[in-house]
C-alpha positions as a Markdown table, in Angstrom:
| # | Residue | x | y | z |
|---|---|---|---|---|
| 1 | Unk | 11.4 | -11.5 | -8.0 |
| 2 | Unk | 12.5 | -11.1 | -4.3 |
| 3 | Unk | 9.7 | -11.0 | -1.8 |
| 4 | Unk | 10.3 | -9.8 | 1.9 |
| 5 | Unk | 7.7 | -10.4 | 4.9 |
| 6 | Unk | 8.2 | -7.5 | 7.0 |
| 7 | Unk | 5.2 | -8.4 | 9.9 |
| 8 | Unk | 1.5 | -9.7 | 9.4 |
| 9 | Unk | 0.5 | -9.0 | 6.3 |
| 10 | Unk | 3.2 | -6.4 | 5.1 |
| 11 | Unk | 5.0 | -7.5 | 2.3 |
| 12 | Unk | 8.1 | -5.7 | 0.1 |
| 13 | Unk | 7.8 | -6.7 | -3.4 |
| 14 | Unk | 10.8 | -6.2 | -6.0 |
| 15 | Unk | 8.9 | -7.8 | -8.7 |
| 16 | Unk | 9.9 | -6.9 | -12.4 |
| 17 | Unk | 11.7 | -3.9 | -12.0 |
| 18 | Unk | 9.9 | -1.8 | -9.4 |
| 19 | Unk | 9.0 | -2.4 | -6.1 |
| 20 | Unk | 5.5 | -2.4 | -4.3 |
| 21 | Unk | 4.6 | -2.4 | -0.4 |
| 22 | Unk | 1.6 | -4.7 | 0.4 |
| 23 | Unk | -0.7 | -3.6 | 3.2 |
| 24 | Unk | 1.7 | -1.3 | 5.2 |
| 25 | Unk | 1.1 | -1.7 | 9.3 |
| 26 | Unk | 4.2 | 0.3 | 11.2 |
| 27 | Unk | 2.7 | 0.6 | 14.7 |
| 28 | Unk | 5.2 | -0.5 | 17.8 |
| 29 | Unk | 4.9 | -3.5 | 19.6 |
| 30 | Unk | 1.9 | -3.3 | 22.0 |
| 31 | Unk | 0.5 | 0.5 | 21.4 |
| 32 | Unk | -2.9 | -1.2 | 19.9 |
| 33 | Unk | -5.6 | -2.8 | 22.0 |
| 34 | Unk | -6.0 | -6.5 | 22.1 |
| 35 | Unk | -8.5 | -8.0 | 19.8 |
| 36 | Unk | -8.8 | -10.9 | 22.1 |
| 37 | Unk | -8.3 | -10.1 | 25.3 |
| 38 | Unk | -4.8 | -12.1 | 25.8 |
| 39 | Unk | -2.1 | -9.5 | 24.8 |
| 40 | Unk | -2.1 | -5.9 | 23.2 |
| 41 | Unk | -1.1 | -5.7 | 19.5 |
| 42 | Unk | 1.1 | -6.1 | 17.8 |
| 43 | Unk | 3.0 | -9.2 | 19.1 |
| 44 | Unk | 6.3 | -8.1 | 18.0 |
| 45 | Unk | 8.4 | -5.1 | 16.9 |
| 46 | Unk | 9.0 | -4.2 | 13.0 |
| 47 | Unk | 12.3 | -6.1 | 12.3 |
| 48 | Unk | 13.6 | -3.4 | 10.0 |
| 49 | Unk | 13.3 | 0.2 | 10.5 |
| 50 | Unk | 10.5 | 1.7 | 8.8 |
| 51 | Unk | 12.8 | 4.1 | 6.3 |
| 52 | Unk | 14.5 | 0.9 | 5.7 |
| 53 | Unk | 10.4 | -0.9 | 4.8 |
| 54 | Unk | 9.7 | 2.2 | 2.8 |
| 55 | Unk | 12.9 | 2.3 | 0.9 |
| 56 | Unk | 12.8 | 2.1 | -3.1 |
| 57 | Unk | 8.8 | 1.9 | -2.5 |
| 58 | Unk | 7.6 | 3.0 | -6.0 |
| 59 | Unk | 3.4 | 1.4 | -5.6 |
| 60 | Unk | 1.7 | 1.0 | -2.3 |
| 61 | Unk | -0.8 | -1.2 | -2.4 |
| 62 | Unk | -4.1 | -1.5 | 0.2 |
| 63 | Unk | -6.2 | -4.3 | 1.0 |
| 64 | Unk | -8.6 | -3.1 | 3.2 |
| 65 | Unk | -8.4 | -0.3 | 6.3 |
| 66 | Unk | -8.5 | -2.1 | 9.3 |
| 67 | Unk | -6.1 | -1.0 | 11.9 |
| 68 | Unk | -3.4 | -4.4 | 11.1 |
| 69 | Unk | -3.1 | -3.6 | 7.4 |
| 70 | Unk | -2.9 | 0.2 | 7.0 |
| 71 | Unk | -2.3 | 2.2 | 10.4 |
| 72 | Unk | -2.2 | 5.3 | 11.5 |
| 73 | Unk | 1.8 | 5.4 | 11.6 |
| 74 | Unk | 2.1 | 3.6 | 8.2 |
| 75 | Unk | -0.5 | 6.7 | 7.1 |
| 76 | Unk | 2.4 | 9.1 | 8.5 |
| 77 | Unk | 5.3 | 7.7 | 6.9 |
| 78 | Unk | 4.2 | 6.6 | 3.9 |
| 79 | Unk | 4.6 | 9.8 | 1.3 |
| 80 | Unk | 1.1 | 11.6 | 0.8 |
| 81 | Unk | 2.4 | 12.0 | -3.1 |
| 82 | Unk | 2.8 | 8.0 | -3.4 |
| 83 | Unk | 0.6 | 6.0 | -5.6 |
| 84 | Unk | -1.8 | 3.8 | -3.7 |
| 85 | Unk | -3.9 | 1.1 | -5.5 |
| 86 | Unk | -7.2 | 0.3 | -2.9 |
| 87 | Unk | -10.5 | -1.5 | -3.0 |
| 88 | Unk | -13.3 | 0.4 | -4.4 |
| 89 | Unk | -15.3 | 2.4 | -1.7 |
| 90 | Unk | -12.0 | 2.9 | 0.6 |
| 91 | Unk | -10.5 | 5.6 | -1.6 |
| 92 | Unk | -12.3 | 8.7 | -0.3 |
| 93 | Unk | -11.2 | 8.0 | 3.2 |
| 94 | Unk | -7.2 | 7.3 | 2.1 |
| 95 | Unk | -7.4 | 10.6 | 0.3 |
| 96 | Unk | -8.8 | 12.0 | 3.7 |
| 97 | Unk | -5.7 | 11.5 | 5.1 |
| 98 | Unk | -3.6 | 13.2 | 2.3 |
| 99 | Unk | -2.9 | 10.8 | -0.2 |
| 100 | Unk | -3.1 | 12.4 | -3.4 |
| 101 | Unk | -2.7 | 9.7 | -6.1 |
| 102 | Unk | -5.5 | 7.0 | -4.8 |
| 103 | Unk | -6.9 | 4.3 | -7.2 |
| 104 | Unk | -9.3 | 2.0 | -7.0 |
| 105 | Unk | -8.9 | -1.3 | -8.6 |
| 106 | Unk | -12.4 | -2.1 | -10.1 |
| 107 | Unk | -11.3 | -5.1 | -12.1 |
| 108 | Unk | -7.6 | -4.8 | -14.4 |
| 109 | Unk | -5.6 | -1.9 | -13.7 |
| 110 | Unk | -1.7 | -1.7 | -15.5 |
| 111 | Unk | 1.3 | -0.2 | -13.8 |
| 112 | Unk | 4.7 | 0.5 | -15.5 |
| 113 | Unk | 4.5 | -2.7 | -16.9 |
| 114 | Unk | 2.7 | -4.6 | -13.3 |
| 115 | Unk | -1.2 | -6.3 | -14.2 |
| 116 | Unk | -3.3 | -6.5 | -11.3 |
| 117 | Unk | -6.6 | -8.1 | -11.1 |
| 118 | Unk | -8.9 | -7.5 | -8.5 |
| 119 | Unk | -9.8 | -10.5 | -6.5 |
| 120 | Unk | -12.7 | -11.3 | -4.1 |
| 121 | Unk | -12.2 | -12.5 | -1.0 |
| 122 | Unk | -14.2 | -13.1 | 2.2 |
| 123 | Unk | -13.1 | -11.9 | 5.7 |
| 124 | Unk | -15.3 | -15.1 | 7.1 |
| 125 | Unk | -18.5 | -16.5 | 6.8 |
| 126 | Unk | -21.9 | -15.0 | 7.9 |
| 127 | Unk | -22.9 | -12.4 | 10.1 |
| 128 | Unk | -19.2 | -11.5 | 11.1 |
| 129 | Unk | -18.9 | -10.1 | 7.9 |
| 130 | Unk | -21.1 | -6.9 | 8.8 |
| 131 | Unk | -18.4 | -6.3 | 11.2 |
| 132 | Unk | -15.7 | -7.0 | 9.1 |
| 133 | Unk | -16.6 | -5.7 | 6.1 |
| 134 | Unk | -15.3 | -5.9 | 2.6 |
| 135 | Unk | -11.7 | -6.5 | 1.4 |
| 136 | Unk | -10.0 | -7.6 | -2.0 |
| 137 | Unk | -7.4 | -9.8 | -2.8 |
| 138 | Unk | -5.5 | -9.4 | -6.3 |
| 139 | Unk | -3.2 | -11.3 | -8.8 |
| 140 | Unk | -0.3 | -9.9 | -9.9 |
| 141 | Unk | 1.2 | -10.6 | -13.5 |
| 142 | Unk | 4.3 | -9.3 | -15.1 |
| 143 | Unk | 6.9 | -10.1 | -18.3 |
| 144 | Unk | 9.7 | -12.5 | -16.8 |
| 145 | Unk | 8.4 | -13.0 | -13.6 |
| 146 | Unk | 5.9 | -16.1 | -11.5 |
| 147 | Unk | 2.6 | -14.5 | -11.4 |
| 148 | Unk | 1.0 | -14.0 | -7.9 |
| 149 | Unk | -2.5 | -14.4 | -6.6 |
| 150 | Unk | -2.5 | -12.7 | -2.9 |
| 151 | Unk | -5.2 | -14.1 | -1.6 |
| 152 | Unk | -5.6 | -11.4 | 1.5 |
| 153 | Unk | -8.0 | -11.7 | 4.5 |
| 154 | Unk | -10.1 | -14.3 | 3.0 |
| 155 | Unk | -11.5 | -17.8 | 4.4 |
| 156 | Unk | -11.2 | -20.2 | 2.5 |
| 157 | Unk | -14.7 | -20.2 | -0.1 |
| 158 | Unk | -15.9 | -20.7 | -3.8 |
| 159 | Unk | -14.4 | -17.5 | -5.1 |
| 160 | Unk | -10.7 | -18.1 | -3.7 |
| 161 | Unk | -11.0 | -21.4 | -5.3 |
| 162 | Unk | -12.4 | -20.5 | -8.5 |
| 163 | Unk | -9.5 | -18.3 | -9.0 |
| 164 | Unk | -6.8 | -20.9 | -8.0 |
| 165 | Unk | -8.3 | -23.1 | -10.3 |
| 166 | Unk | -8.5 | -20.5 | -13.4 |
| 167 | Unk | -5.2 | -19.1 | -13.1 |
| 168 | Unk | -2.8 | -21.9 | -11.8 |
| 169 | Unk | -0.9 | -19.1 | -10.2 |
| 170 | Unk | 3.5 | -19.8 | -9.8 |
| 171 | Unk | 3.2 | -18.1 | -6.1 |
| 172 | Unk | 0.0 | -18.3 | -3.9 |
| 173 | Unk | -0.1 | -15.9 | -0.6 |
| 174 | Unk | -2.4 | -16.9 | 2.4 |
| 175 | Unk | -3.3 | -15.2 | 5.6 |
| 176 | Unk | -3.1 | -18.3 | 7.6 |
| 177 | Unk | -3.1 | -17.7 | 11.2 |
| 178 | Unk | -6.6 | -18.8 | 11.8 |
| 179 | Unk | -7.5 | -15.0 | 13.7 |
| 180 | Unk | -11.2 | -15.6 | 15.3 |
| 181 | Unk | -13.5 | -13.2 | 15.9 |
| 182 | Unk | -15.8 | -13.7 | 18.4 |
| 183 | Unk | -15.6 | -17.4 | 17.9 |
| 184 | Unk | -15.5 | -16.6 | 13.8 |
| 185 | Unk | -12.9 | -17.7 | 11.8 |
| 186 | Unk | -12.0 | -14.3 | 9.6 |
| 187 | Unk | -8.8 | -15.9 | 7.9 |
| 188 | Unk | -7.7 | -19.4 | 7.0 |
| 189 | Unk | -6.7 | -21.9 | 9.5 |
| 190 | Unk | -3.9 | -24.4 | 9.1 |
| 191 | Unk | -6.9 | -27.2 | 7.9 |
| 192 | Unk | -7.6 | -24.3 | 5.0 |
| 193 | Unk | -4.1 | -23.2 | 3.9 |
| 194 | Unk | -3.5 | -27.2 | 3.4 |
| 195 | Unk | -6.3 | -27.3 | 1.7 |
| 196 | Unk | -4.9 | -24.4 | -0.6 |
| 197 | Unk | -2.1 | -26.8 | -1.0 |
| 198 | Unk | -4.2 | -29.4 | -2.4 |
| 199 | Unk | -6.5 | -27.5 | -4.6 |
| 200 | Unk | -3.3 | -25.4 | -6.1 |
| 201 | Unk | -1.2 | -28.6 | -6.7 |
| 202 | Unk | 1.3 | -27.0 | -9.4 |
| 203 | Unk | 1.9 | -23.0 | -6.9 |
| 204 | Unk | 4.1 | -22.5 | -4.2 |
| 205 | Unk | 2.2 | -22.0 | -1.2 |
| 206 | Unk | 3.6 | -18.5 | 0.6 |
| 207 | Unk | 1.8 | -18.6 | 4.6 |
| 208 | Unk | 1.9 | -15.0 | 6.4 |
| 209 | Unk | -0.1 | -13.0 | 8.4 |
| 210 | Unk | 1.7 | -15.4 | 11.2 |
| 211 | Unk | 2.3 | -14.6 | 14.9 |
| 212 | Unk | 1.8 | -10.8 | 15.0 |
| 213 | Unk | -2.1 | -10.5 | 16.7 |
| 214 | Unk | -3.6 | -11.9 | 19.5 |
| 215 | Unk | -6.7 | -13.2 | 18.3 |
| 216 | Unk | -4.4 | -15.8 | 15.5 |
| 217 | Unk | -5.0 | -19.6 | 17.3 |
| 218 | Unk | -2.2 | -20.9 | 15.2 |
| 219 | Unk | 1.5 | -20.2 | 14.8 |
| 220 | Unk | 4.2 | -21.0 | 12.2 |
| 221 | Unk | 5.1 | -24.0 | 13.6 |
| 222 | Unk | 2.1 | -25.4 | 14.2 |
| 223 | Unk | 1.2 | -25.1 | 10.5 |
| 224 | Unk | 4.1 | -26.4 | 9.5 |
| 225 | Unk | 3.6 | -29.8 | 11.8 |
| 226 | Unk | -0.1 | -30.2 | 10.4 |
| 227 | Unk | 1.2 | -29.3 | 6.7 |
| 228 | Unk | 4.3 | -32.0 | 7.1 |
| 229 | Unk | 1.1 | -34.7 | 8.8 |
| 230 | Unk | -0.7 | -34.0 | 5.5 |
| 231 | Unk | 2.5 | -35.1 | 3.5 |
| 232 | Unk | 2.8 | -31.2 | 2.5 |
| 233 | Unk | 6.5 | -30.3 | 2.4 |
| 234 | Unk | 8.7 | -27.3 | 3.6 |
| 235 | Unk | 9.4 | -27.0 | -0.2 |
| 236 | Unk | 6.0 | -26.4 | -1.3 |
| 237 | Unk | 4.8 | -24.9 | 1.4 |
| 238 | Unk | 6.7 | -21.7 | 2.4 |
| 239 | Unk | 6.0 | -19.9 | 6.4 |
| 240 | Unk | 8.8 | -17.1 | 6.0 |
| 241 | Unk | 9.5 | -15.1 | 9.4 |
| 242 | Unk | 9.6 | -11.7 | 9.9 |
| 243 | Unk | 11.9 | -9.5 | 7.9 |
| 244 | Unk | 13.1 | -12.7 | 6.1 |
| 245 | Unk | 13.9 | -12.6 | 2.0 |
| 246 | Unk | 12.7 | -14.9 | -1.0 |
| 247 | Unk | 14.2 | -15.3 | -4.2 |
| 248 | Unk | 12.1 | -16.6 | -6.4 |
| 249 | Unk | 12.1 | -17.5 | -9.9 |
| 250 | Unk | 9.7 | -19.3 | -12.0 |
| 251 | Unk | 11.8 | -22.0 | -12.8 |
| 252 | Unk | 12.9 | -22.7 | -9.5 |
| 253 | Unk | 9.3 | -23.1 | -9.0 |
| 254 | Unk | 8.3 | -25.1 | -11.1 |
């Protein structure tokens, strides 16, 4: 499989033939209002051209709506006639905006030979969830290839642990930039995604959502100090920058 962090979340996928966009977020550097009152957002520019992000896309697949994972510019260039896979309750309102082949994943869905399983996830703890609202995370299984469990925008809880621990996933995705909201965290910290380490002793650790929005309180280097003080290595703990490519194979995992 080759995996390509384009910016924040947004991930290209050529995984077992086909190739699937993650969470698609196109909007220039700075045209979106700060969350956190230190810069506007984005951070930075795409680092590839968006026809270049979009092509070979086959499957689309979105976590949640908020304005970081599936804009208003991703909405205009990605094709209205392109399969999209959401969570349940968000597909009425990606249809609103044209798409025309919008499904929810409830629990297993199969696509040209892809699994996905729906995955819970928790975008923080407590009352800032009635702000933030629900989101999914998902594992991804196919013939030949590592499987994947993309966590999403999830604190580290129960649930996320349950699942590393019932499918010893080859490849485990994190958010890790520790975003706060009002004083909240809504994604793992650095402390968390080492703890993800820990707990998933036999995966490959795959840190993004990294250095793109102002309300993240740690950067790619700084996780990759408190990693290294926790005796978690480069090798097993991967921080890829923007636009950069992973080969990956599961026995160069494992």
């Amino acid at each position: 499989m080759k995996l390509q962090l384009i910016r924040n979340a947004t991930l290209k996928l050529d995984y077992a033939g086909r190739t699937v966009l993650i969470d698609p977020y196109f909007a220039p550097k700075h045209s979106q209002p700060s969350f956190a009152g230190r810069s506007p957002n984005p951070l930075v520019e795409l680092p590839v051209s968006i026809d270049k992000i979009l092509d070979g896309v086959e499957l689309v697949i979105v976590s949640h709506l908020h304005e970081d994972h599936f804009d208003e510019v991703a909405m205009e260039h990605v094709p209205k006639h392109m399969p999209i896979i959401c969570q349940p309750g968000d597909e009425a309102e990606i249809r609103g905006a044209g798409f025309t082949e919008v499904s929810p994943l409830t629990d297993m869905a199969t696509w040209e030979g892809l699994t996905l399983t729906r995955r819970e996830g928790s975008h923080g703890l407590g009352p800032v969830l009635e702000e933030m609202g629900s989101v999914m995370g998902f594992s991804l299984e196919a013939a030949g290839e590592p499987s994947i469990y993309w966590a999403g925008d999830t604190v580290l809880y129960p649930p996320v642990t349950d699942v590393i621990r019932a499918t010893s996933p080859d490849i485990l995705i994190t958010h890790s930039c520790g975003a706060l909201w009002n004083g909240d965290l809504i994604v793992m910290n650095a402390e968390e995604t080492i703890a993800v380490c820990e707990i998933a002793a036999s995966s490959l650790v795959i840190a993004t959502h990294m250095e793109a929005l102002d309300h993240a309180t740690i950067g790619r280097e700084g996780l990759r100090r408190a990693a290294e003080a926790r005796g978690i290595p480069a090798s097993r703990l991967l921080i890829p920058a923007d636009g950069e490519v992973l080969v990956l194979t599961r026995s160069a995992i494992h």
